[in-house]
Backbone as CSV, one residue per row, in Angstrom:
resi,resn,N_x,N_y,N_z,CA_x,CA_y,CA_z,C_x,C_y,C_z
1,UNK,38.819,-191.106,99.027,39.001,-190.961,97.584,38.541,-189.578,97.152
2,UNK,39.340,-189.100,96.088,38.980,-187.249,95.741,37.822,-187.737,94.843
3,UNK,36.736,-186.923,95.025,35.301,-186.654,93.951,36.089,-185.751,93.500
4,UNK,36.165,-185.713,91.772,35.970,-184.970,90.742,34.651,-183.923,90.581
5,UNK,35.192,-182.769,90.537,33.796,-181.446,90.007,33.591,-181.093,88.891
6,UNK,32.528,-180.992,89.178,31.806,-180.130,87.101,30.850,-179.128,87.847
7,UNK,30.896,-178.076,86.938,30.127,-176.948,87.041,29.633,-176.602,85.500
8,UNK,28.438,-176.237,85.933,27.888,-175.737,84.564,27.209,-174.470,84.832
9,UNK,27.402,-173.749,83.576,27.887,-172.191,83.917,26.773,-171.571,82.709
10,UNK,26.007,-170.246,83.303,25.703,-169.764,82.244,26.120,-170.318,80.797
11,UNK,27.542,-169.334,80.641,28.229,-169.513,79.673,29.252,-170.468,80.369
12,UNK,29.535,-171.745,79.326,30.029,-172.629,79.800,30.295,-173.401,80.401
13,UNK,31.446,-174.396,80.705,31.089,-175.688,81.388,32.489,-175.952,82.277
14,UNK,32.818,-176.907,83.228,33.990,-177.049,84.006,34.359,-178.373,84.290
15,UNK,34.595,-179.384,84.234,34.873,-180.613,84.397,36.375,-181.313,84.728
16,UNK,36.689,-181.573,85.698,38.131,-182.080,86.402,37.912,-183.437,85.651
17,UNK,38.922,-183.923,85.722,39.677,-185.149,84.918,40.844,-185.943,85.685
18,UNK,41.111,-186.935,85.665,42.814,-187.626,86.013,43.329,-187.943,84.643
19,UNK,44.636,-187.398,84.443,44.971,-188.251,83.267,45.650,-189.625,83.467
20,UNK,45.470,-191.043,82.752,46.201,-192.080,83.166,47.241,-192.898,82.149
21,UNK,47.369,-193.685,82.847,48.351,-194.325,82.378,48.699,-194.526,80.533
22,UNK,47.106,-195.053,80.148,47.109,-194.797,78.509,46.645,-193.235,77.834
23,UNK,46.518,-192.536,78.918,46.566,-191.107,77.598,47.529,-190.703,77.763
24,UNK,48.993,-191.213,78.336,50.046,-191.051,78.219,51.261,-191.362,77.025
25,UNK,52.099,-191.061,76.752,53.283,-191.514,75.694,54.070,-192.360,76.859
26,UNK,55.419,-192.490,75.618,56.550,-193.368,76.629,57.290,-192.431,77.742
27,UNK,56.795,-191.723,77.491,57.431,-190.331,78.568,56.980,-189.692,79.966
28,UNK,55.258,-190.612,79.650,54.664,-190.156,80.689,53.930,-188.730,80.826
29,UNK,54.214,-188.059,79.309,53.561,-186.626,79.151,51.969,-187.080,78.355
30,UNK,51.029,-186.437,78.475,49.709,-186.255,77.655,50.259,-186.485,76.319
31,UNK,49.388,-187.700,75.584,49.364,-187.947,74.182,48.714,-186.890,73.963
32,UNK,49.108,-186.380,72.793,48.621,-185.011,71.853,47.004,-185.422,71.593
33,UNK,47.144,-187.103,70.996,45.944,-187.478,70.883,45.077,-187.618,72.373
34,UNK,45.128,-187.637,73.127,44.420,-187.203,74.482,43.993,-186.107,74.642
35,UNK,44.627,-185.285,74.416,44.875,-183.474,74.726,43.298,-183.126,73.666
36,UNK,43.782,-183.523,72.503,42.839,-183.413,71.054,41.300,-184.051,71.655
37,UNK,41.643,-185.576,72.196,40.034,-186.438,72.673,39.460,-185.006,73.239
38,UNK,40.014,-184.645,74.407,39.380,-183.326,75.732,38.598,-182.581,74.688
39,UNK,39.429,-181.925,73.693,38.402,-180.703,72.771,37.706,-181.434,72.614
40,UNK,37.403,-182.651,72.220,35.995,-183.539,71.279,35.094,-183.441,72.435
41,UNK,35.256,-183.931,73.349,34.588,-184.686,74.588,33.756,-183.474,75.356
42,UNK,34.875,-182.714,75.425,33.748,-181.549,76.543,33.077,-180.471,75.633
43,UNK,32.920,-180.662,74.629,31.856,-179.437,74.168,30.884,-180.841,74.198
44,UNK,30.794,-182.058,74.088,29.502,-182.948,73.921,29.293,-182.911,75.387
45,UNK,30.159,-182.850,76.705,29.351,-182.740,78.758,28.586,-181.137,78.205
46,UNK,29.220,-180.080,77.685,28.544,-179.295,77.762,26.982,-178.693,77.764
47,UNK,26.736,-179.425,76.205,25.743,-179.683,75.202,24.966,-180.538,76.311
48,UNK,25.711,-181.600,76.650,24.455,-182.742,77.523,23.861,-182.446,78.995
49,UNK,24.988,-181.262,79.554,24.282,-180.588,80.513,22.881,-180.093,80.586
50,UNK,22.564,-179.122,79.050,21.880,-177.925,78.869,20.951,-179.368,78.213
51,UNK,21.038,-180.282,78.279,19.907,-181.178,77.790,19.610,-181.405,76.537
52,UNK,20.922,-181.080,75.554,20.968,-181.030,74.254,21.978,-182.365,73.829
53,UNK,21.708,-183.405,74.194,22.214,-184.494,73.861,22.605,-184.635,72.373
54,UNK,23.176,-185.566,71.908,23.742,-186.237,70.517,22.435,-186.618,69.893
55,UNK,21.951,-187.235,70.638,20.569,-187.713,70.569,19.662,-186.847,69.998
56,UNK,19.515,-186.239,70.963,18.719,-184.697,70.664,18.884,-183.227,69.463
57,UNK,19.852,-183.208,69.206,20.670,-182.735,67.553,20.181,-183.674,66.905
58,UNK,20.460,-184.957,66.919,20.219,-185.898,65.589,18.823,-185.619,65.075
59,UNK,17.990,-185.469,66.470,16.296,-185.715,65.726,15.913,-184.331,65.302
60,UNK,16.687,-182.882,65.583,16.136,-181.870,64.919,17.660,-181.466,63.743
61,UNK,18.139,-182.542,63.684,18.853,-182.732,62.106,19.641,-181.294,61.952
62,UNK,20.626,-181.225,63.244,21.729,-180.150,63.501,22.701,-180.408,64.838
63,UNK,23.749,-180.884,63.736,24.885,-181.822,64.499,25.998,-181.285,64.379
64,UNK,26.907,-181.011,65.297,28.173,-180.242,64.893,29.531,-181.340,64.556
65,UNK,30.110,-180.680,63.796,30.995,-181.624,63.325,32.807,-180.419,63.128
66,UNK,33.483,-181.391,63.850,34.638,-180.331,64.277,35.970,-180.477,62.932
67,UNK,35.818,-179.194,62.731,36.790,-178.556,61.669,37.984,-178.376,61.637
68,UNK,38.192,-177.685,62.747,39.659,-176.953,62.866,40.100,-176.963,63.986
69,UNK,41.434,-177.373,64.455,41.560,-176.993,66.163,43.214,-176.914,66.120
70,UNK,43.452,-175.821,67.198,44.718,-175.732,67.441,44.489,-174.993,68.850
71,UNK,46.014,-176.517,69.651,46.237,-176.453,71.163,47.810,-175.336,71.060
72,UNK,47.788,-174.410,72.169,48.838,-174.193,72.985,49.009,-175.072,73.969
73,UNK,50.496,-175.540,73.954,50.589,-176.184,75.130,51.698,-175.536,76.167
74,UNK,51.577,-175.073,77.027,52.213,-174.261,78.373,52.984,-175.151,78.966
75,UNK,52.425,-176.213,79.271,53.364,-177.075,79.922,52.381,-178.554,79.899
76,UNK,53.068,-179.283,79.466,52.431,-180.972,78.936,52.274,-181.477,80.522
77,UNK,51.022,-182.082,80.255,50.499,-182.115,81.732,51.147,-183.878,81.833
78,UNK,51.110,-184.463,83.283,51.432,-185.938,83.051,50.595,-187.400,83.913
79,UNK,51.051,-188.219,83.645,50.516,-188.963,84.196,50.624,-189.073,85.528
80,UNK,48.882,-189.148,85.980,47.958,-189.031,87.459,47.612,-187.653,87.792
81,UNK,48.140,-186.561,86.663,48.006,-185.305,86.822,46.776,-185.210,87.020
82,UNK,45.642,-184.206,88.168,44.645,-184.003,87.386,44.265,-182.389,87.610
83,UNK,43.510,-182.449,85.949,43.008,-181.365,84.992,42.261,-180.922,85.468
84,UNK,41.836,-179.653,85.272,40.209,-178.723,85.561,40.670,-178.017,84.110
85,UNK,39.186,-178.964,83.151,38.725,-178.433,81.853,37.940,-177.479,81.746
86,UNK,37.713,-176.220,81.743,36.969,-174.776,80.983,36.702,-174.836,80.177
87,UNK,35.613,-174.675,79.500,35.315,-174.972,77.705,33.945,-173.857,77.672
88,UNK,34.320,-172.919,76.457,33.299,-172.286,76.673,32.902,-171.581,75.139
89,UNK,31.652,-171.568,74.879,31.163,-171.269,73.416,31.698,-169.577,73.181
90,UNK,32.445,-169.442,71.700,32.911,-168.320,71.846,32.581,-167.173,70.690
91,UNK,31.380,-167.671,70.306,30.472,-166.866,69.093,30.920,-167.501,67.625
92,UNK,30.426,-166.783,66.815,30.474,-167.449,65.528,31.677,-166.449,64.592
93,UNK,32.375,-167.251,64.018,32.924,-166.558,62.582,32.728,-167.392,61.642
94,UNK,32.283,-166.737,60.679,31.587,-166.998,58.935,30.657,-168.439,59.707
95,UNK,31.525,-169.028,59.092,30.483,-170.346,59.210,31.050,-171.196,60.215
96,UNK,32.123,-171.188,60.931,32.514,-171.488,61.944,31.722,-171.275,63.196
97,UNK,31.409,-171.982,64.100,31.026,-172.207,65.695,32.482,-171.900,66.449
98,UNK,32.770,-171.239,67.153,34.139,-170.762,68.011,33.439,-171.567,69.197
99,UNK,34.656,-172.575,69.777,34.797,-172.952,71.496,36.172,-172.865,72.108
100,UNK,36.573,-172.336,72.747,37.503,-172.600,73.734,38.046,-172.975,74.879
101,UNK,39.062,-173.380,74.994,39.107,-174.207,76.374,40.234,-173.970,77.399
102,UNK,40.415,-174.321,78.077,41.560,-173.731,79.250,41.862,-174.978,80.107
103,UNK,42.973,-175.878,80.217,43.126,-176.969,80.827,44.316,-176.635,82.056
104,UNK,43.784,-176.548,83.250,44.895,-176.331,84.442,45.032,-177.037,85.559
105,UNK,46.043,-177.185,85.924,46.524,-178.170,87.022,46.155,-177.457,88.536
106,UNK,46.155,-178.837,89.446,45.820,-178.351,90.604,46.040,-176.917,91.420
107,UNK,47.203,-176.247,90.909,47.938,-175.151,91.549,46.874,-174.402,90.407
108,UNK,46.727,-174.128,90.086,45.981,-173.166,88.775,46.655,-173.013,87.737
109,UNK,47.500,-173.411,87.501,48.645,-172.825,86.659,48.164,-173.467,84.911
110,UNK,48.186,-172.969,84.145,47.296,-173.228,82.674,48.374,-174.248,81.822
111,UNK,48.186,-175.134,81.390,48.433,-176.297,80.702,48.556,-175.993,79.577
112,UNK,47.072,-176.149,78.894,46.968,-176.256,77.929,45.927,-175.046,76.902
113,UNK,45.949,-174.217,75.928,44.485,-173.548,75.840,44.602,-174.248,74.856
114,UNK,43.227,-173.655,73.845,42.819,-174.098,72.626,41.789,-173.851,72.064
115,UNK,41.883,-173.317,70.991,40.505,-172.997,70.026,40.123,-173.862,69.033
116,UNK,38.795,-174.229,68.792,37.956,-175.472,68.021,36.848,-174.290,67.248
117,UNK,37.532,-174.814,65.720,36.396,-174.010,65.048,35.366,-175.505,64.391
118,UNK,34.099,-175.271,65.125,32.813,-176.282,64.331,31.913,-176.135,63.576
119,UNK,31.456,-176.995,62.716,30.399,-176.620,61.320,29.055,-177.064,61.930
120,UNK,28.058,-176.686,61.904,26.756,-177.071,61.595,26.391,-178.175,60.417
121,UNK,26.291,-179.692,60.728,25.607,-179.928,59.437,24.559,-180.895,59.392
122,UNK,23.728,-181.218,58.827,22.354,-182.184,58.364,22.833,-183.800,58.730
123,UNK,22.686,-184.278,59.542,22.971,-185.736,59.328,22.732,-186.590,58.776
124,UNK,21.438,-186.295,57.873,20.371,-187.059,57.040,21.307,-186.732,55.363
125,UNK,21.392,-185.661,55.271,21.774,-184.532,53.897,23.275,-184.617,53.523
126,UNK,23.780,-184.624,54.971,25.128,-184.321,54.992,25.448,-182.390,54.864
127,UNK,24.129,-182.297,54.247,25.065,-180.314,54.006,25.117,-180.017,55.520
128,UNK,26.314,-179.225,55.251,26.489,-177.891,56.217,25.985,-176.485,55.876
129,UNK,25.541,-176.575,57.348,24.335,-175.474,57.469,24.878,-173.876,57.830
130,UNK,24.335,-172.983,57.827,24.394,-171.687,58.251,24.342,-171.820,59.934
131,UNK,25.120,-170.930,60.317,25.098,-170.872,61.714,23.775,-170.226,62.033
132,UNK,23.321,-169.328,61.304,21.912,-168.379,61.511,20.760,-169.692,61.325
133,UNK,21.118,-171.084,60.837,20.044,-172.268,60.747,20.221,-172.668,62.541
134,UNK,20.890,-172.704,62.924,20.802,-173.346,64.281,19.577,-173.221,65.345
135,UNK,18.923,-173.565,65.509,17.754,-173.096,66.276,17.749,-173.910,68.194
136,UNK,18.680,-174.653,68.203,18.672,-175.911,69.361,18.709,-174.819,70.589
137,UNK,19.187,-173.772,70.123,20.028,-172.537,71.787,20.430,-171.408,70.855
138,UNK,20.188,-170.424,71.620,21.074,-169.244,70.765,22.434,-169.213,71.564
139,UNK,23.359,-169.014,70.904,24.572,-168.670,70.332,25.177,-168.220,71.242
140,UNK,26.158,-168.119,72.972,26.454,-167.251,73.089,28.088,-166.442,72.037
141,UNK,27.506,-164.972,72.422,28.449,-164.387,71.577,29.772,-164.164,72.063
142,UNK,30.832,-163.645,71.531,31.983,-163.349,71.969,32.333,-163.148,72.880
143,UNK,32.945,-163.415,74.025,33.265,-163.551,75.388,34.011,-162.361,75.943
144,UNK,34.695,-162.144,74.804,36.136,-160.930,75.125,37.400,-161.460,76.113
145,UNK,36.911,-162.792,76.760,38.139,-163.098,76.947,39.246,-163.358,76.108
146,UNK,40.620,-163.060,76.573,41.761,-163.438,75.741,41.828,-165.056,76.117
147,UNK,42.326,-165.213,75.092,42.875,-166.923,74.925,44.453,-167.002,74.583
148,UNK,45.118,-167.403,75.165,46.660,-167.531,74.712,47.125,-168.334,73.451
149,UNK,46.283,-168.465,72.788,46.342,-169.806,71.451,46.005,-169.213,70.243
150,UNK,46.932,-169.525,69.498,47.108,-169.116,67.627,45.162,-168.902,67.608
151,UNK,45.106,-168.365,66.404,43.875,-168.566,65.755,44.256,-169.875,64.394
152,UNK,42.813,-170.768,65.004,42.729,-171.511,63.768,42.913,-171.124,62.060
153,UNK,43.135,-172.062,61.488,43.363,-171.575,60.316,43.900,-172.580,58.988
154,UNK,43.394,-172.305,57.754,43.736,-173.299,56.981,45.522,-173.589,57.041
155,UNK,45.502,-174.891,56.789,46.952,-175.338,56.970,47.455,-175.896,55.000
156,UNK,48.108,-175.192,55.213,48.453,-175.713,53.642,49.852,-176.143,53.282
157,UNK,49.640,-177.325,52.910,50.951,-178.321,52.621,51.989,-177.373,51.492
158,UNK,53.414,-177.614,51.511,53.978,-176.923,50.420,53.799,-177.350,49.001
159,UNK,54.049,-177.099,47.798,53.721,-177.573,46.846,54.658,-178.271,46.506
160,UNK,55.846,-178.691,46.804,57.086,-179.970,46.575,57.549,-180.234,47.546
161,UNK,58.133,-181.604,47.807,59.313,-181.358,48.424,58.892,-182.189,49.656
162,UNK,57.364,-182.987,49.353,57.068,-183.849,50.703,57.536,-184.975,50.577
163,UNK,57.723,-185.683,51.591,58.128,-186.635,52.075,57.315,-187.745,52.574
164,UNK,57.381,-189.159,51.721,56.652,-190.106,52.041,56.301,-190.747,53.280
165,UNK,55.392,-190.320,53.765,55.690,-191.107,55.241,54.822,-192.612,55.497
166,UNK,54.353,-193.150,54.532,53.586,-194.295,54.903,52.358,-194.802,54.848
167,UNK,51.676,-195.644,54.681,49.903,-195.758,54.861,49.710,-196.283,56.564
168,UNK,48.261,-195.710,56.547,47.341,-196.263,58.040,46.549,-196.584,57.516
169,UNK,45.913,-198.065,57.675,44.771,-198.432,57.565,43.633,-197.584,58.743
170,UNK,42.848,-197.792,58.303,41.640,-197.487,59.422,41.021,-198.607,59.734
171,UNK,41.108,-198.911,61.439,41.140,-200.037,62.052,39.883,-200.380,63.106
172,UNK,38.791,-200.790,63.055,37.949,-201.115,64.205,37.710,-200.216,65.008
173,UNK,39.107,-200.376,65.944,39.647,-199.347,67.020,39.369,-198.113,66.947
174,UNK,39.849,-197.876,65.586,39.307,-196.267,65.871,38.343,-195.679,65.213
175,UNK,37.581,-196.487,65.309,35.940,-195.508,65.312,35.379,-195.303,66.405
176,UNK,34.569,-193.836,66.351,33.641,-194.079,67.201,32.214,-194.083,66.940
177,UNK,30.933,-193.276,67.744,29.595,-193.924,67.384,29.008,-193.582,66.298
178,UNK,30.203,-192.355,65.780,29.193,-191.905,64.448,29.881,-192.501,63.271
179,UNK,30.805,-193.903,63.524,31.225,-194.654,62.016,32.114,-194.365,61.510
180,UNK,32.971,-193.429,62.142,34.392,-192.642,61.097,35.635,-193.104,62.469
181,UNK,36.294,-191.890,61.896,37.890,-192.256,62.902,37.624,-190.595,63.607
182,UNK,37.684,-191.291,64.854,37.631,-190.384,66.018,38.435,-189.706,66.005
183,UNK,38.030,-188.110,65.805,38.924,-187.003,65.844,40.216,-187.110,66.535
184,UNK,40.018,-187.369,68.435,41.354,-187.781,68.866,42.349,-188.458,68.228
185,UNK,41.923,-189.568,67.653,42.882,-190.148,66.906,44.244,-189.635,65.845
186,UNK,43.683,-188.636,65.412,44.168,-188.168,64.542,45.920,-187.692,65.077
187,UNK,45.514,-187.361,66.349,46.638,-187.159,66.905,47.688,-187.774,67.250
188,UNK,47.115,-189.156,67.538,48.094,-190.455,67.683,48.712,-190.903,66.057
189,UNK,48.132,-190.835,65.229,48.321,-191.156,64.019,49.145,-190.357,63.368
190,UNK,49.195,-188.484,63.774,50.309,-187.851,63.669,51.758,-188.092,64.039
191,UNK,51.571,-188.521,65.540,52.795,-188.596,66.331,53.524,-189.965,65.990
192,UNK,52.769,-191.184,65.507,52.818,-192.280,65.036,53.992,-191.862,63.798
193,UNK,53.591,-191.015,63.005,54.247,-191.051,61.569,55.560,-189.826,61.123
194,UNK,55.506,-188.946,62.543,56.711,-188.064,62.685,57.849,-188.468,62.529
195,UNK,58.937,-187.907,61.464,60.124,-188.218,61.904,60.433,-188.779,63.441
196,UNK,61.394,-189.509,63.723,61.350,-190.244,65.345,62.671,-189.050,66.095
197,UNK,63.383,-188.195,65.355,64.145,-187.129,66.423,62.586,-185.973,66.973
198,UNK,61.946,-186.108,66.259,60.894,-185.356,66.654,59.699,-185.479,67.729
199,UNK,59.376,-187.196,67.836,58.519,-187.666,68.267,58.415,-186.859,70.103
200,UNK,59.859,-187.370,70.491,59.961,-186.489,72.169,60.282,-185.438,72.360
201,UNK,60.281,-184.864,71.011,60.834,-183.550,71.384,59.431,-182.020,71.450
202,UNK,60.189,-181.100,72.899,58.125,-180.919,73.314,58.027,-179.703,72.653
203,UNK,56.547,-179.854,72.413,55.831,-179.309,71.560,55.312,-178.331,71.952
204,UNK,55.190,-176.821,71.000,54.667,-175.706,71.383,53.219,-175.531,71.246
205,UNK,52.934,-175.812,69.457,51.246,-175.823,69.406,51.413,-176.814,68.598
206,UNK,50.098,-176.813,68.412,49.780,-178.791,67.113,48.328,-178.155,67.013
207,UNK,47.734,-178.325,65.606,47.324,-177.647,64.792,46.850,-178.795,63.876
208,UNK,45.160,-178.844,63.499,44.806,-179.531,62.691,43.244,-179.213,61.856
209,UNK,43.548,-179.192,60.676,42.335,-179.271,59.903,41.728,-180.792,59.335
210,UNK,40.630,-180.920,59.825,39.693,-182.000,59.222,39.308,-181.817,57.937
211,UNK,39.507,-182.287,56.967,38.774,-182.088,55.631,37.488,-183.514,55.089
212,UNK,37.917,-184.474,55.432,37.099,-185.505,55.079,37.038,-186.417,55.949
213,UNK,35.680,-187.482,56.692,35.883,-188.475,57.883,36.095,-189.633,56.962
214,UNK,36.906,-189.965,58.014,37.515,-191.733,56.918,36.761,-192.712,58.002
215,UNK,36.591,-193.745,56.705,35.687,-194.686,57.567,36.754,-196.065,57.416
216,UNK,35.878,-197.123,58.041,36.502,-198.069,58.396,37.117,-199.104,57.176
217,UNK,38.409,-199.420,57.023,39.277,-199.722,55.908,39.789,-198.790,54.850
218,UNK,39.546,-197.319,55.316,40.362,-196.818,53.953,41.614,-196.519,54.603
219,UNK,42.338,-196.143,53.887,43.689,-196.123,53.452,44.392,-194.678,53.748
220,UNK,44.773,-194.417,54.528,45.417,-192.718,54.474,46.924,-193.023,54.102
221,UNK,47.133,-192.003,53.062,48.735,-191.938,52.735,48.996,-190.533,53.122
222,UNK,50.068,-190.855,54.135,50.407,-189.871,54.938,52.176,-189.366,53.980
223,UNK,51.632,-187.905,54.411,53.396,-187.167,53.730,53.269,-186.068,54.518
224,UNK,54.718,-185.712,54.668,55.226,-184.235,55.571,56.004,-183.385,54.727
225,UNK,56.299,-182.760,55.610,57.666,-181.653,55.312,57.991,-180.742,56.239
226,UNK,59.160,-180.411,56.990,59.766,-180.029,57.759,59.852,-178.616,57.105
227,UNK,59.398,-177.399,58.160,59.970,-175.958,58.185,60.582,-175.367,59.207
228,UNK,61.911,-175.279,59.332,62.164,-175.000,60.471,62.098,-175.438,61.910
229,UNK,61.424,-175.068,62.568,60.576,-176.092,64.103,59.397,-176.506,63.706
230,UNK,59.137,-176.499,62.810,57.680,-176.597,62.404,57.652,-178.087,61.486
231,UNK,56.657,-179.039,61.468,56.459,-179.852,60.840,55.394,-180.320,60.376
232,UNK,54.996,-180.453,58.976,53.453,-180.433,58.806,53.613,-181.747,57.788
233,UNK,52.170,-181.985,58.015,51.934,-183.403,57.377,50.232,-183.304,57.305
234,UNK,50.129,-184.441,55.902,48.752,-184.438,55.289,48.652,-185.971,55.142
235,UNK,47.437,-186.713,55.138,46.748,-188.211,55.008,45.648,-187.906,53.793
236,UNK,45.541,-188.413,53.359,45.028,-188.291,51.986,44.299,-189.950,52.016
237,UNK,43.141,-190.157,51.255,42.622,-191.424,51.071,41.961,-191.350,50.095
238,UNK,41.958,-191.978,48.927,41.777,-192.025,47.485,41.925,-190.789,46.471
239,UNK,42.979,-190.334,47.040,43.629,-188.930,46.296,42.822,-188.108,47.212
240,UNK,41.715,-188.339,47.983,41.159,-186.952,48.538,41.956,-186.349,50.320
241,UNK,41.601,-185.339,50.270,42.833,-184.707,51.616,41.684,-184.971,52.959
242,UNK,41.911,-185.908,53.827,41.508,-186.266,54.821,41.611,-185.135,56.398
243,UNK,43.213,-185.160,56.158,43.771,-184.223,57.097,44.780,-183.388,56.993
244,UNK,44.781,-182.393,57.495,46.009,-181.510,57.389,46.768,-181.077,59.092
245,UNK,48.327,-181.399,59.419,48.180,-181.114,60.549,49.409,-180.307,60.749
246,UNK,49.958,-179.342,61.532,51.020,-178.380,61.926,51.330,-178.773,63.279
247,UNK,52.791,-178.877,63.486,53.519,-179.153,65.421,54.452,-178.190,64.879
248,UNK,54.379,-177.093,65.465,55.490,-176.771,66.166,56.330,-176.824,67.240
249,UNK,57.515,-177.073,67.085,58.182,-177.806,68.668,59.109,-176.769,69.069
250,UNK,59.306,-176.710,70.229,60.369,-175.392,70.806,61.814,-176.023,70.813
């Protein structure tokens, strides 16, 4: 049987993966929402390497909470494929935490990249903090590596002209330990509510801003609008904007 490797790196972290049967679509390619779980998941192996557990943030009341993320995808990896994840801290802008990641298949050949911009905030308070408040590790700074992936960035719905796409309850299922709907999710819940000529058709980048965590039973009313290859859509739950998300498809 193959052992899976992790390396932990000065700067950064390395962790192989299989993808299976359910982080798959009907196609057998990586659910977007899978692709999305990876960003969540390996900056927390990272963090728990260096002995900075969930745990350990909570009790000095500085917890990161993820903002913004947008994947390039090179080529949609598939089922039994397996991954070697790169994830590596990539300095700060304004109030943003920069991480990036690099997902490649056995031959080396690059999958997937992606940049995750994260907030600092109080778990007790709820505020978000200054990156200069962080005290858990200093910071590494800018890497200078290139990354092949858009820069994050606010996503903004058009001002007419959207299109109703439906409510999601928020279901049991998708929470996880901190009580809301698991970032990954968000991705399934996108692909869930796409026009359906769109659903298989493959995707260049996918692109999402977090604005508010929804908890268990509210209500997202989801709407889009088509630009070109581009398709963006927002979930909203009691008039407030939950999510904002961008696919562009080739």
């Amino acid at each position: 049987m193959r052992q899976f490797e992790q390396h932990l790196y000065e700067v950064g972290y390395s962790r192989q993966t299989e993808l299976s049967f359910p982080d798959c679509d009907r196609n057998k390619q990586a659910r977007i929402g899978a692709l999305l779980s990876i960003l969540s998941v390996w900056g927390g192996y990272d963090y728990d390497a260096r002995g900075l557990t969930h745990e350990k943030l909570t009790e000095l009341r500085q917890v990161f909470l993820l903002s913004r993320a947008v994947m390039k995808i090179h080529r949609r990896p598939v089922n039994q494929e397996v991954l070697t994840v790169d994830t590596w801290e990539d300095g700060v802008r304004g109030p943003y935490f920069r991480r990036v990641y690099r997902m490649a298949d056995d031959a080396g050949r690059l999958c997937v990249s992606a940049k995750c911009d994260w907030l600092l905030v109080d778990p007790v308070s709820r505020k978000i903090e200054r990156p200069a408040a962080f005290t858990a590790r200093a910071v590494p700074q800018s890497s200078g590596q290139e990354i092949d992936c858009p820069e994050p960035k606010k996503i903004r719905m058009p001002p007419d002209g959207l299109e109703a796409l439906g409510e999601r309850v928020v279901r049991w299922s998708d929470l996880d330990g901190n009580g809301h709907l698991f970032s990954g999710n968000y991705g399934d819940i996108v692909w869930d509510f796409l026009p359906p000529d769109l659903q298989s058709r493959p995707a260049d980048t996918f692109a999402i801003n977090y604005s508010r965590e929804a908890a268990l039973g509210d209500r997202l009313t989801l709407a889009g609008a088509r630009a070109g290859n581009a398709y963006r859509m927002e979930g909203r739950g009691s008039a407030e904007l939950c999510f904002a998300a961008e696919c562009v498809f080739l």
